[in-house]
Each structure stands twice: as structure tokens, then as C-alpha cells.
Residue, then its C-alpha position, 0 to 999 in steps of 0.5 A: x542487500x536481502x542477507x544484511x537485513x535479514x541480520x539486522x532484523x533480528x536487532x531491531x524493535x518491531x516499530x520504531x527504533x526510539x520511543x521519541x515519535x514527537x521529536x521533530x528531528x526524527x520526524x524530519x528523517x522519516x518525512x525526507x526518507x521517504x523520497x531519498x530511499x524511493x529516488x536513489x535505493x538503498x545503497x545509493x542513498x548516503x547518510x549525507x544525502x538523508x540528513x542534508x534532505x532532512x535538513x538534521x545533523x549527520x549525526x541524527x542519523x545514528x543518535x535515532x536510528x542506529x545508523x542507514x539500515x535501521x532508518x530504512x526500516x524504520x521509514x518502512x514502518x513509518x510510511x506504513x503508519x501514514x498509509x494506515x491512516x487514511x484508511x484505519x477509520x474504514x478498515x476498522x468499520x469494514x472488519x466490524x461489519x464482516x465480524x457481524x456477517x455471521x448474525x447478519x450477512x453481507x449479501x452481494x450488493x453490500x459487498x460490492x458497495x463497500x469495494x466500491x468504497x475501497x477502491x475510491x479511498x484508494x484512487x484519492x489517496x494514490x493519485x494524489x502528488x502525496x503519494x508520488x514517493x511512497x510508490x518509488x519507496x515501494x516500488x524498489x521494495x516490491x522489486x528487490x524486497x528487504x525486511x522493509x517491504x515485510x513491514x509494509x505488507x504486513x502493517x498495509x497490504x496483506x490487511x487490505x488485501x484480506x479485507x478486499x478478498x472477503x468481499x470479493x468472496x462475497x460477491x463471486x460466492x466463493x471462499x475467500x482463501x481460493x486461488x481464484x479470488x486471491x487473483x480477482x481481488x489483485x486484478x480488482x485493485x491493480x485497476x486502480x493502482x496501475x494509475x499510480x505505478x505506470x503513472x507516466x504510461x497512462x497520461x501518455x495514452x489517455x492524453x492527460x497532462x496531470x490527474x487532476x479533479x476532473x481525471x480523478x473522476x473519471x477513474x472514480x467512475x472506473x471504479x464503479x465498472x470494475x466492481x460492477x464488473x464482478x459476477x458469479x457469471x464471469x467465473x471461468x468454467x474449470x476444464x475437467x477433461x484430461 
């Protein structure tokens, strides 16, 4: 599958394949995408199967998007736009306040006040139901990525992780582009999403029937431990010996 999008990459737009982004066919497409792709993968997933979840004429599906391979793009590029729009508003805020850290720094417990703040936006957004076919779509991609998976970790991932690692860089007193806090920062937020990607794991082991108000309360507390969890003293001492 990796070597038929690496040739239809080179055909398509970098977003959306149509400018129409208000038809309501098209936005039918995307929406049940999502959750056909995420069930069933790419090649099990059939253009019947896309249109009749959509609801939308089998045709809909070539008039719009060229045919299968180019909805798969374009439903990666659009649940990367809903993803970003939780969090655009906090990401732009977060990206102004590093920009001024140079005239006006970020001392450590800043820093850590705005991971916490990541960290909750995350768990609302990732525990809820919404969310429940985006982590099957992204799943199968982070298993066997496609072009897909490049959009979406360009658009979402790689600026959050980006966002995260300066902060954690921060707080540790280390550079950010450091191996070292590249790995705190994908365990900081692996805390969080373990919560959605080993969903059935963690209500099995904490007795939980759903992640309802109360549950998501107790993550959101987990957050605050795991931030406060970050500290110059937990660096591991490297082993200079030979």
C-alpha cells in the first residue's frame, strides 16, 4: 500500500482535493471515512461501503476525490483540521509566549503550568466518544504509515510534539532537540494517550465501565503528577566509564 500512495501523492493537492469545502456531500464523505478507513483499512474499506455510511451517491466518490485513494488522503487531511481545531487557539498562545521567551523567559514553573494545560486539553479531547474513530484511523496508519499518516503528523503531531519538547526542555534545563527530551516529552504524553489507544486495557484494570466525568477526573489529576513528575533531579546520570 506504502508504494500506490507514494505514486499518487505526487498527483494530489496538498489539502483538499476540491475547493468546495462547504458541500454537505463531500463533508458527508469525510465525516463516515473517518470511521470506515478506521474500522476496516484501507483495502478493506469499498467505495460502497464509503458512500453507503455517507449516506451520498457512489458516484460522490470519484466527482469529489478522484476515486478511494484520494478520499483516504483527503479524510487524513481533514481529521487533521478537526483535531487542530480543538487546540489551534492554545497552540497559537503557547507559540507567541515561546517567541517572547528570549525578552521575557519561561522559567520552570511556567513551563510546567502550560504542559499541564496541554496535557488537560488532550485528555478532554481524546477521551471523549468523538474521538473513538479518529484513534482507529490513526492507529492503522501508525501501524503501516501511508502519505495519510504524513499528513496528519505534519498538520497535528509533529507541532505539538514541538510545542511539548520546548517546554519540557524547560523545565529539564536541557535543549529541546536532545534525544533525551524528544523521549520525556513522547512518555509525558503517552501518559495521557494510553487512555484512548489501550482503551479496553485500562477500564479492564481500573474496574471502570466507561471514562465518564468522574474517570476523566481522575486522569486530569494524573496529569498534574505526571508534569510534576518532571525534574532536573530525575535526568539519568550518563555512564562515562568504558
Amino acid at each position: 500500500m506504502n508504494y500506490r500512495f507514494a505514486m499518487i501523492e505526487k498527483t494530489l493537492p496538498p489539502a483538499s482535493p476540491r475547493p468546495e469545502r462547504g458541500d454537505a456531500t463531500r463533508e458527508k464523505l469525510l465525516a463516515a471515512s473517518i470511521d470506515v478507513f478506521g474500522r476496516q483499512g484501507f483495502d478493506g474499506a469499498t467505495t460502497r461501503a464509503l458512500a453507503d455510511a455517507a449516506g451520498v451517491n457512489l458516484q460522490a466518490i470519484p466527482y469529489y476525490f478522484g476515486g478511494k485513494e484520494g478520499l483516504y488522503i483527503a479524510t487524513a487531511d481533514y481529521l487533521a483540521s478537526l483535531i487542530s481545531a480543538h487546540v489551534a487557539d492554545f497552540r497559537t498562545g503557547v507559540r507567541t509566549r515561546l517567541a517572547e521567551a528570549q525578552s521575557r523567559p519561561i522559567d520552570a514553573d511556567e513551563a510546567r503550568a502550560l504542559l499541564t494545560e496541554i496535557l488537560e486539553r488532550m485528555s478532554v479531547l481524546f477521551l471523549s466518544s468523538q474521538s473513538e474513530p479518529w484513534a482507529r484511523f490513526l492507529i492503522r496508519e501508525q501501524m503501516e504509515p501511508t502519505e495519510a499518516f504524513t499528513r496528519v503528523y505534519g498538520g497535528v503531531m509533529q507541532p505539538m510534539l514541538g510545542i511539548a519538547g520546548s517546554l519540557v526542555g524547560i523545565v529539564l534545563d536541557e535543549d529541546p532537540a536532545s534525544e533525551h527530551v524528544r523521549l520525556r516529552t513522547f512518555g509525558l504524553l503517552g501518559g495521557i494517550m494510553i487512555f484512548r489507544v489501550a482503551h479496553a486495557a485500562v477500564l479492564k484494570q481500573l474496574d471502570w465501565t466507561t471514562i465518564g466525568p468522574r474517570e476523566l477526573g481522575v486522569v486530569r489529576t494524573l496529569v498534574g503528577e505526571l508534569v510534576a513528575s518532571l525534574n532536573r533531579s530525575a535526568t539519568p546520570q550518563r555512564n562515562t566509564s568504558s
